[in-house]
C-alpha positions as a LaTeX table, in Angstrom:
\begin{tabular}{lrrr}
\hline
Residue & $x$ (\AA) & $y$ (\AA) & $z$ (\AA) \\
\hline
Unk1 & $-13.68$ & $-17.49$ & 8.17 \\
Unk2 & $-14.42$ & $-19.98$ & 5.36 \\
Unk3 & $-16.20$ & $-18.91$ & 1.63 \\
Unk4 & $-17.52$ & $-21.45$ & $-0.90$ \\
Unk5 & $-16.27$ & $-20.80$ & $-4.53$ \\
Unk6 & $-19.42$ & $-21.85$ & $-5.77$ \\
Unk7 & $-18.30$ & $-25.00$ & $-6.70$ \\
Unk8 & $-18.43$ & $-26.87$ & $-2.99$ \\
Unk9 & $-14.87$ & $-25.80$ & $-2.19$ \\
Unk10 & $-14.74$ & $-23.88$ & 1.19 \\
Unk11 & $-11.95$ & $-21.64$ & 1.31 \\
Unk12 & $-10.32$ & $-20.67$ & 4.58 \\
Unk13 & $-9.06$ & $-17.05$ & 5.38 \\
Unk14 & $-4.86$ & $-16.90$ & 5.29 \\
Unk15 & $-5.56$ & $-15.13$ & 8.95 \\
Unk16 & $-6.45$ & $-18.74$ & 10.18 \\
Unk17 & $-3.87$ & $-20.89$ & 8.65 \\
Unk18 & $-0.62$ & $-21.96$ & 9.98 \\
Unk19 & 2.43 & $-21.51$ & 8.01 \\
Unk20 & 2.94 & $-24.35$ & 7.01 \\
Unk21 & $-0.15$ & $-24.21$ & 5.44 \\
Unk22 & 0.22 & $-21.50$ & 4.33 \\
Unk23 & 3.41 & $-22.39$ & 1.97 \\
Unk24 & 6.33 & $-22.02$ & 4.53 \\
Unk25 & 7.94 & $-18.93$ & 5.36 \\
Unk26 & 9.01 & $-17.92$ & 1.97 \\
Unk27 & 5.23 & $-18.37$ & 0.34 \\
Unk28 & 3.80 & $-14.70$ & $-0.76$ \\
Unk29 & 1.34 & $-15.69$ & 1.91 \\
Unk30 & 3.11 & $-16.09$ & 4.51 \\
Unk31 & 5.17 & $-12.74$ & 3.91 \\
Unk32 & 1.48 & $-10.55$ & 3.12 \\
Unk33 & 0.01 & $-12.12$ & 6.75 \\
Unk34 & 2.99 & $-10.91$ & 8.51 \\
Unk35 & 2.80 & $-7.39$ & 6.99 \\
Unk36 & $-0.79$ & $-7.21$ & 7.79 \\
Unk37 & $-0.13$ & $-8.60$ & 11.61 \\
Unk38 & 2.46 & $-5.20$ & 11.63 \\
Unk39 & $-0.23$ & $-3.31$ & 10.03 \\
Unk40 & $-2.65$ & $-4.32$ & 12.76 \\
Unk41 & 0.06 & $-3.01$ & 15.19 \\
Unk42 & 0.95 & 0.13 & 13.96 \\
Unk43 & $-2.99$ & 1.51 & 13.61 \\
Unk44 & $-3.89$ & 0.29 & 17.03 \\
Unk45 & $-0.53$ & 2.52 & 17.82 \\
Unk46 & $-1.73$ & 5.44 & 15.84 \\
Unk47 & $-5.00$ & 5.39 & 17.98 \\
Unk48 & $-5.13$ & 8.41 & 20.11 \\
Unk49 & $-2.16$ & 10.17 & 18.80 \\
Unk50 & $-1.93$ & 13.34 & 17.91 \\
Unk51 & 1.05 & 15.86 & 16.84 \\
Unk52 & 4.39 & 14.76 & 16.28 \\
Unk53 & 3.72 & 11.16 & 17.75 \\
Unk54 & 1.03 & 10.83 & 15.00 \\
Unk55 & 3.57 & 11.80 & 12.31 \\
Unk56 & 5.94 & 9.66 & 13.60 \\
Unk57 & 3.69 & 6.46 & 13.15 \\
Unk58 & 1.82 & 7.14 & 10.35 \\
Unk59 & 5.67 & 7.53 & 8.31 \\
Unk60 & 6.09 & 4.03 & 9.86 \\
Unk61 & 2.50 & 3.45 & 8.39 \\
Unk62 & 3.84 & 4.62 & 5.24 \\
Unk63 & 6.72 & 2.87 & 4.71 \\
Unk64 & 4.98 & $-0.72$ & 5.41 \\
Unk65 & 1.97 & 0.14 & 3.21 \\
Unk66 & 2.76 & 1.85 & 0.05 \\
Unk67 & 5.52 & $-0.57$ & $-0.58$ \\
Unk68 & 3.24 & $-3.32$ & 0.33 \\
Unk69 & 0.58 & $-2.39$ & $-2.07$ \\
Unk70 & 3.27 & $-1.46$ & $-5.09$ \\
Unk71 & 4.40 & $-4.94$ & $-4.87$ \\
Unk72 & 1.20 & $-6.32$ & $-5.08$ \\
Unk73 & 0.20 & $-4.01$ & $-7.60$ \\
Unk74 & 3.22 & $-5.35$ & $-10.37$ \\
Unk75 & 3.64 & $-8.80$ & $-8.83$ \\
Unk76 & 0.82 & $-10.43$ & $-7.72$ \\
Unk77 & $-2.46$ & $-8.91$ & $-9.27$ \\
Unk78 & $-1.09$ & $-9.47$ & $-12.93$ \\
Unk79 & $-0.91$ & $-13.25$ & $-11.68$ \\
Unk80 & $-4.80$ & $-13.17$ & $-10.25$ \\
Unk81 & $-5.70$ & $-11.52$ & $-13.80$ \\
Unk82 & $-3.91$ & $-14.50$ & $-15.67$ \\
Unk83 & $-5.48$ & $-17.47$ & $-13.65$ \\
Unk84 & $-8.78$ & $-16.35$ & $-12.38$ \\
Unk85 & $-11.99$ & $-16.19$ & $-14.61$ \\
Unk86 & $-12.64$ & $-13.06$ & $-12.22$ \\
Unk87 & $-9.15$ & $-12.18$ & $-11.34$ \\
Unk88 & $-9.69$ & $-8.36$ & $-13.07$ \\
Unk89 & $-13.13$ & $-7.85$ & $-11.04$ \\
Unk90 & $-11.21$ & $-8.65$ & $-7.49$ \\
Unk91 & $-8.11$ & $-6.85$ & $-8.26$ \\
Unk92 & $-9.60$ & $-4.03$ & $-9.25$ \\
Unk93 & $-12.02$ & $-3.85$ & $-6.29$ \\
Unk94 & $-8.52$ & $-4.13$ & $-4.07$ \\
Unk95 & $-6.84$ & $-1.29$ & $-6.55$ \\
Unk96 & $-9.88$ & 1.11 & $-5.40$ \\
Unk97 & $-9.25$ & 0.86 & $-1.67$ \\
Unk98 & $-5.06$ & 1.53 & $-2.71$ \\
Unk99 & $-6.33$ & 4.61 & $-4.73$ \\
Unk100 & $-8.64$ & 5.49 & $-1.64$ \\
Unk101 & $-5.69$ & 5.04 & 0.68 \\
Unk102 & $-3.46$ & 7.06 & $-1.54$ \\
Unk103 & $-5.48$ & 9.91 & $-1.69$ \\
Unk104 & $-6.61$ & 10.04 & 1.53 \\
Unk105 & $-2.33$ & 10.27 & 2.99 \\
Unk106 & $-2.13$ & 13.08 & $-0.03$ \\
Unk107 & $-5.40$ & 15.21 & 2.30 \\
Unk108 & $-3.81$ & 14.48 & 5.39 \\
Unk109 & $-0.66$ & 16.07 & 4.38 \\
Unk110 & $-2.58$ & 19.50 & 4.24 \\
Unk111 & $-4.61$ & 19.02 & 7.07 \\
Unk112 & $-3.38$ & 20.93 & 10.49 \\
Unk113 & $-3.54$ & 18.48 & 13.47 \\
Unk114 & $-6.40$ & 18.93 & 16.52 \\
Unk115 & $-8.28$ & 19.79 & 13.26 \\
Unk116 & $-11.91$ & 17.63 & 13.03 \\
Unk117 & $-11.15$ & 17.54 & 9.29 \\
Unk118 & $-7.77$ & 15.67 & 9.93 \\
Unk119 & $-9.32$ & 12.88 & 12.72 \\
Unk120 & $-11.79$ & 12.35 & 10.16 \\
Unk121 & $-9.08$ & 11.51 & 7.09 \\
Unk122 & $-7.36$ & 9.33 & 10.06 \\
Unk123 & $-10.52$ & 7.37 & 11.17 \\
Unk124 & $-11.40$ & 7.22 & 7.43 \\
Unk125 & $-7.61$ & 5.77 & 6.55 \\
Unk126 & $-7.93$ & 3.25 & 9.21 \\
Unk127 & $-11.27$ & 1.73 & 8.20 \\
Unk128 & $-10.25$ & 1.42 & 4.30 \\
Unk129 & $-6.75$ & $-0.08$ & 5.39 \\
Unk130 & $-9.07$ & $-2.61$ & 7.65 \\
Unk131 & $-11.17$ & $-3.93$ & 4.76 \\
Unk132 & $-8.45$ & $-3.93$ & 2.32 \\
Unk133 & $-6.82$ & $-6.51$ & 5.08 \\
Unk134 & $-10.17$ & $-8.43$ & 5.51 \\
Unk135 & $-10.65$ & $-8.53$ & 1.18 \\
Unk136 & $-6.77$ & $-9.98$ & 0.86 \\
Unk137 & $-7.29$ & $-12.47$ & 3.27 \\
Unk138 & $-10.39$ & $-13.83$ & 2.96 \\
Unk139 & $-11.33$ & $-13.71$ & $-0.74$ \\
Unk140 & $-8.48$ & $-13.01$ & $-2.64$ \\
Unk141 & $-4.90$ & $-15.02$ & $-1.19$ \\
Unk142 & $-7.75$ & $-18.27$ & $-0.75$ \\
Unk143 & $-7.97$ & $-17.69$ & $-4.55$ \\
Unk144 & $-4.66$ & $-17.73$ & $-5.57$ \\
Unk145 & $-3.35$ & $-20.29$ & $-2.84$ \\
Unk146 & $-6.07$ & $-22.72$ & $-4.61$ \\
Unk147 & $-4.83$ & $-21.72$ & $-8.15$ \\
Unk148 & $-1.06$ & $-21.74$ & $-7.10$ \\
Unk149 & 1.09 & $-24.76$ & $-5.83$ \\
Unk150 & 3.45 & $-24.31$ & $-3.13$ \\
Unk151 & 6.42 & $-23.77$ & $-5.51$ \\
Unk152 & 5.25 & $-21.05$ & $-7.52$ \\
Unk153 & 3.79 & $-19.25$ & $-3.98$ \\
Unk154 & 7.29 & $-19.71$ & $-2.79$ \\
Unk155 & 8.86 & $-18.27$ & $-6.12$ \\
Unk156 & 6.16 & $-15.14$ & $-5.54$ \\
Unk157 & 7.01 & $-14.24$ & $-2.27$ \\
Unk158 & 10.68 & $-13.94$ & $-3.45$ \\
Unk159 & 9.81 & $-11.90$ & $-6.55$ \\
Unk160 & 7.62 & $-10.05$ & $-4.18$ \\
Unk161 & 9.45 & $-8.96$ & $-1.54$ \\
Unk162 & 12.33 & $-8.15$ & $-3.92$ \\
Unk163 & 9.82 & $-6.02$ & $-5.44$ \\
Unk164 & 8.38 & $-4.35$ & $-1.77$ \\
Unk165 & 12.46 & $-3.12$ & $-0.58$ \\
Unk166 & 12.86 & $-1.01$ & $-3.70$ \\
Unk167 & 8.88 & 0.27 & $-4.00$ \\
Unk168 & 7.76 & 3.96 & $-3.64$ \\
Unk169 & 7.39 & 5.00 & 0.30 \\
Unk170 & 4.96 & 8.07 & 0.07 \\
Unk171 & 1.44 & 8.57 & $-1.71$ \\
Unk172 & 1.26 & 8.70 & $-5.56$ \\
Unk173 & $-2.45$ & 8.60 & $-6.21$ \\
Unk174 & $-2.20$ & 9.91 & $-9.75$ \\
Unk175 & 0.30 & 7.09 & $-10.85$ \\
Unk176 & $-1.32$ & 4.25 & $-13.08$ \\
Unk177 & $-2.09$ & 0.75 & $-9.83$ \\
Unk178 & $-1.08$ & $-1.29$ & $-12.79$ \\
Unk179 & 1.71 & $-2.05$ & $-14.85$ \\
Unk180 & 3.12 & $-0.61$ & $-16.81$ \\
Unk181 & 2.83 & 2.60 & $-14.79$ \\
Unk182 & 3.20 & 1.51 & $-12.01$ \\
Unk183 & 6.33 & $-0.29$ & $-12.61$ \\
Unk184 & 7.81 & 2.51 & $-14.42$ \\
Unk185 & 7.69 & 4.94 & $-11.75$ \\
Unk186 & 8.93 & 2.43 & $-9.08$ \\
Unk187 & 12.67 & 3.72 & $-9.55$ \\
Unk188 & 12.42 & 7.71 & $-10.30$ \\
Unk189 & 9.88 & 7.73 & $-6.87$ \\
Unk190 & 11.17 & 5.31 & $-4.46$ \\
Unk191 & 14.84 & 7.16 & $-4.51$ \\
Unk192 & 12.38 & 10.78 & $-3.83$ \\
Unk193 & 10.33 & 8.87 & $-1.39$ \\
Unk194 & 13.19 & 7.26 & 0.32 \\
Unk195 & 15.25 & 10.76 & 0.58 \\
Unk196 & 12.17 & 12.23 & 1.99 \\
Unk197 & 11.97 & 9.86 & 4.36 \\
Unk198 & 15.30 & 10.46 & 5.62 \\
Unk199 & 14.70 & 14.40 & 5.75 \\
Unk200 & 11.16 & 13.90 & 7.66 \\
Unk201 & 13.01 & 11.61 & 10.34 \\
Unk202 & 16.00 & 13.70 & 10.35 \\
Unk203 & 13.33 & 16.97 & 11.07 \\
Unk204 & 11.74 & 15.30 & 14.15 \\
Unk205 & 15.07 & 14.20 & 15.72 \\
Unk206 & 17.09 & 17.00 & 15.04 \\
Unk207 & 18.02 & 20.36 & 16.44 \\
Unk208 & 15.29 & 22.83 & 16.19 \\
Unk209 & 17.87 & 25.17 & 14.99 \\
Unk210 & 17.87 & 22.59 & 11.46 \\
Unk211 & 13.77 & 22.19 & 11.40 \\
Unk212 & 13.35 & 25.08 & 8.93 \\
Unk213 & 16.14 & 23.55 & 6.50 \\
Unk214 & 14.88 & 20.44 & 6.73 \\
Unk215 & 10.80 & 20.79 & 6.45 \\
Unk216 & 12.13 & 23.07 & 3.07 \\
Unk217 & 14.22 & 20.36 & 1.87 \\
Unk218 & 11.32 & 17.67 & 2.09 \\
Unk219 & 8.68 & 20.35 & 0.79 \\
Unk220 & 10.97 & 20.56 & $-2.53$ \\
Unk221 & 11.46 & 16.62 & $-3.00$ \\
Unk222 & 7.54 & 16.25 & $-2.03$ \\
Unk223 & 7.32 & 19.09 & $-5.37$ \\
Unk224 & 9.71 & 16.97 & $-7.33$ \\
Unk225 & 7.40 & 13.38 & $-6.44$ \\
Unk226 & 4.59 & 15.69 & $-7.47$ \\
Unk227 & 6.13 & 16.43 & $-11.05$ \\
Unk228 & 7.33 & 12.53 & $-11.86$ \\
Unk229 & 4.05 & 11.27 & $-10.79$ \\
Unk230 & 2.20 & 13.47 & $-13.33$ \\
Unk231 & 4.61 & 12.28 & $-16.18$ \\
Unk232 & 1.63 & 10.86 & $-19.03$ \\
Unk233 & 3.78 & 7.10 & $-19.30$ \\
Unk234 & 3.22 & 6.73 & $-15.72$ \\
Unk235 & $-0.76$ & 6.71 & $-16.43$ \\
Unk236 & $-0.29$ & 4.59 & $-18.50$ \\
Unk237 & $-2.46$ & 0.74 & $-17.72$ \\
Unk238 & $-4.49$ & 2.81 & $-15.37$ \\
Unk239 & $-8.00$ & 2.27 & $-14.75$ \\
Unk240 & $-10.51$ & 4.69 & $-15.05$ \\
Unk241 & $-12.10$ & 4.11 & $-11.89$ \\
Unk242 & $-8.57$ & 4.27 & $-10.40$ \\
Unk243 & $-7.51$ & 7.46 & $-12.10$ \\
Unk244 & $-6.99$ & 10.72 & $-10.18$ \\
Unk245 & $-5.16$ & 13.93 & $-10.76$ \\
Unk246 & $-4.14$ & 13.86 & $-7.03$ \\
Unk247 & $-7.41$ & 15.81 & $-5.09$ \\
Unk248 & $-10.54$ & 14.26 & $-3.70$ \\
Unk249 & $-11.81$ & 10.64 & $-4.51$ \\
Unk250 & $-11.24$ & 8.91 & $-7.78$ \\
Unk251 & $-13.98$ & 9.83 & $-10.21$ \\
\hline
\end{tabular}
């Protein structure tokens, strides 16, 4: 796909550009496209699954996703704010679909499977993580890769990916998208998230005999998450249209 700025400049889409392109393989381009590629994977994978297998892919889901989006979040949407005349109108646009996303993995974790309720929240999750691919690559990364040389996408992708291994895991949809909320409850919830995430895994591989222990132990660190998240300096930066208290759509 190709977009003109308005000013005669046709703008390709990241998803058609080699790498080279693209800013080599350290360039925050380079590193989003080959997140999305996994993305692409994992929902055609979660596709007719249902029960335990579904769990199992959507944590995968997860664990590429939120930390994804975090990073983005602090590192690169501050940057498209500084050097875009309408860096706030697309970022924000992109921080609605993250709230959406967030919001929608808080439902699902209510929702009984073989329900209609929870294949709705799925199909619904899939379709907002789509478009959120399609605005990133086609609008957004052609506007920064214009604005940016090679150097400072290269010096991005490091600060970004730095950013992504130590990021929240889980859904936090009443934590502020932007800094500095965001940033501030990147330590307190990643260690949660991360412990969680160990639990969960250890719960499906397990013995039965330990299933009981172990869905109690990740219902009490999901309770903790739930009580850092709602901490008022973590709000803070938020956007209205972004801001939840946890249930439903953002108002």
């Amino acid at each position: 796909m190709t977009r003109d700025d308005g000013g005669g400049d046709v703008q390709r889409s990241i998803a058609h550009q080699t790498e080279a392109e693209l800013g080599g393989r350290l360039s925050v381009l380079t590193r989003q496209r080959a997140d999305h590629i996994e993305l692409d994977r994992l929902l055609r994978r979660l596709g007719g699954t249902t029960g335990a297998a579904q769990d199992a892919v959507l944590q995968r889901l997860y664990r590429l996703v939120f930390p994804h989006a975090f990073a983005e979040e602090s590192v690169l949407w501050p940057v498209m704010r500084r050097h875009l005349p309408d860096g706030g109108e697309l970022t924000l646009a992109v921080e609605q679909e993250h709230q959406e996303v967030n919001e929608l993995v808080s439902r699902l974790e209510g929702l009984t499977h073989g329900t209609p309720e929870r294949a709705a929240v799925v199909d619904r999750l899939v379709e907002v993580l789509r478009e959120d691919v399609r605005d990133e690559e086609d609008e957004l990364f052609p506007r920064l890769q214009a604005t940016l040389d090679r150097a400072r996408l290269r010096r991005l992708g490091v600060y970004w990916e730095l950013v992504r291994r130590v990021a929240p895991t889980r859904a936090h949809p009443v934590v502020a998208r932007r800094p500095p909320g965001n940033v501030l409850a990147a330590a307190p919830l990643s260690v949660v998230d991360r412990l969680r995430d160990v639990v969960d895994l250890a719960g499906r591989r397990g013995p039965v005999r330990a299933k009981p222990a172990l869905r109690a132990a990740s219902h009490g660190l999901t309770t903790v998450a739930h009580r850092i998240e709602r901490l008022p300096f973590l709000r803070v930066g938020e956007d209205p249209s972004t801001r939840s208290e946890g249930t439903g759509r953002a108002a």
